[in-house]
C-alpha positions in Angstrom: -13.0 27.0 57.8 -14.4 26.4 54.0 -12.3 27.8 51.3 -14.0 29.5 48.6 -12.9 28.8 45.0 -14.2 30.1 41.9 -13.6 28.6 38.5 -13.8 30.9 35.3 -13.9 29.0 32.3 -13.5 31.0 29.0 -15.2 29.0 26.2 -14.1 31.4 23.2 -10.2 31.0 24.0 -10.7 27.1 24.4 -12.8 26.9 21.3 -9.9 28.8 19.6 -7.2 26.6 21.0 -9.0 23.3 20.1 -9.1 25.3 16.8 -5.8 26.1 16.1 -4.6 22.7 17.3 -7.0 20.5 14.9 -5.4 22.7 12.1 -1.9 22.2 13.5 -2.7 18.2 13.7 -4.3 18.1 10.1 -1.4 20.2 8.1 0.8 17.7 10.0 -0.3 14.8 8.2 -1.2 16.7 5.0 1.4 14.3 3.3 0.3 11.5 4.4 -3.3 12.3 3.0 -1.7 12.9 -0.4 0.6 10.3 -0.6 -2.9 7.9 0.6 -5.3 9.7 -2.3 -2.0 9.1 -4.5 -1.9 5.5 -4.7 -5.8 5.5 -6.4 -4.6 8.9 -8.8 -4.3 7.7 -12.4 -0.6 8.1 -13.9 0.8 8.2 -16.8 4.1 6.0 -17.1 4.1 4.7 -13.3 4.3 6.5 -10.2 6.9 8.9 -9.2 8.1 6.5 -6.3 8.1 3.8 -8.6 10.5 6.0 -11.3 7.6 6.7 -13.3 5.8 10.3 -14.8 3.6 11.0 -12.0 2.8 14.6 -12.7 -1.1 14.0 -11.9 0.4 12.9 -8.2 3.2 16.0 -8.3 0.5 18.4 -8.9 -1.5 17.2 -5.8 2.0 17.6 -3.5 2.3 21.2 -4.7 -0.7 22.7 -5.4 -2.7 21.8 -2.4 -2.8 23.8 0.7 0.1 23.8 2.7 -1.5 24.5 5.8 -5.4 23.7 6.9 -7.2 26.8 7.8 -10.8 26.5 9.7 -10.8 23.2 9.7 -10.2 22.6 6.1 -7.2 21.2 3.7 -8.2 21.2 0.1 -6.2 18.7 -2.5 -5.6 19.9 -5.9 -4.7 18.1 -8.5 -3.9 20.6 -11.3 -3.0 19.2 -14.6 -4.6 19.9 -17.7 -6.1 16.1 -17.6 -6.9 15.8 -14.2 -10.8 16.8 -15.2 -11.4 13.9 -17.3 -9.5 11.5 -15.2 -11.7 12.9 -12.3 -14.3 11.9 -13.9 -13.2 8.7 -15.9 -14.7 10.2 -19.3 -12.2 9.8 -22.3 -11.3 13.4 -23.3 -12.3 14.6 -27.2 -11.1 17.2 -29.4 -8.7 20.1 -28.6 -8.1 21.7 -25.5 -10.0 25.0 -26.7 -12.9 22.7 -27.3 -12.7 19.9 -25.7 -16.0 17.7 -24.2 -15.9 14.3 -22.0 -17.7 10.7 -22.6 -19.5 9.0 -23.1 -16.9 6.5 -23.0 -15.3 5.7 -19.7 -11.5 5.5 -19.5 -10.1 2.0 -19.2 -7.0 2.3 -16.3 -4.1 0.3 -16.6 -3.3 0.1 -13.1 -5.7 -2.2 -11.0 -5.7 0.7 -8.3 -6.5 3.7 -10.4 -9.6 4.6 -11.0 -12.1 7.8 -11.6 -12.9 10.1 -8.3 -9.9 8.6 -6.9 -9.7 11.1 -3.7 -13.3 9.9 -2.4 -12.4 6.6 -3.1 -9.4 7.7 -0.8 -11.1 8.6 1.7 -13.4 5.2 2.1 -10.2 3.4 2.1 -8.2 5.8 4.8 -10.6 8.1 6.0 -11.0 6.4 9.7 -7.0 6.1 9.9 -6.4 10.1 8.2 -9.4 11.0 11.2 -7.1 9.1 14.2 -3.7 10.6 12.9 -5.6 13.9 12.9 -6.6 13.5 16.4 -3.4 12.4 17.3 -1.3 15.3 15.7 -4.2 17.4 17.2 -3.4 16.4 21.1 0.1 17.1 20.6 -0.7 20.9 19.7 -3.4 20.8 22.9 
């Protein structure tokens, strides 16, 4: 005699799982991500792993997200010279009236460099996207 079986998949509570677990996988490697976009951030008296300043890289480790939400972690790198160094424009006059360039900043690191999170990502993105879908699985 044939059994009858019926299958009910839900779409919107396995979209919502998939969801939450891609935001669980990327806020797990959050620091990972920083520390990565780190190594290209301009700093002022050396790294802070290396003993050095590194408030441009402290700024990014406290004031970005802590947790990804919709898919998203944003990166912020929050001191007052982070815009020209963005940028690689030396910085003129005060900071009430300040403007940028034309002149482009000369690093002293051989790493650092202007837009240093995109650069970042070229570098690590394909390794940040399997760690993501690594931590993601785990939260599946």
């Amino acid at each position: 005699m044939p059994t009858k079986v019926t299958v009910k998949i839900r779409k919107d509570t396995a979209q919502a799982r998939i969801k939450a677990a891609g935001d669980k996988g990327l806020t797990r490697i959050r620091d990972e991500i920083i520390e990565d976009m780190n190594e290209f951030a301009p700093v002022g008296g050396g790294a802070a792993r290396n003993g050095g300043g590194g408030s441009l890289q402290d700024s990014a480790r406290l004031n970005s997200d802590q947790q990804a939400h919709d898919g998203k972690l944003t990166v912020r790198y929050t001191k007052p010279y982070a815009r020209y160094q963005w940028g690689g424009l030396v910085m003129h006059g005060t900071p009430k009236n300040r403007t940028y360039g034309p002149e482009r900043l000369k690093y002293t690191s051989s790493v650092a460099r202007s837009e240093w999170s995109k650069h970042a990502a070229q570098v690590y993105g394909e390794k940040w996207a399997e760690m993501q879908e690594k931590a993601m699985h785990q939260h599946l």
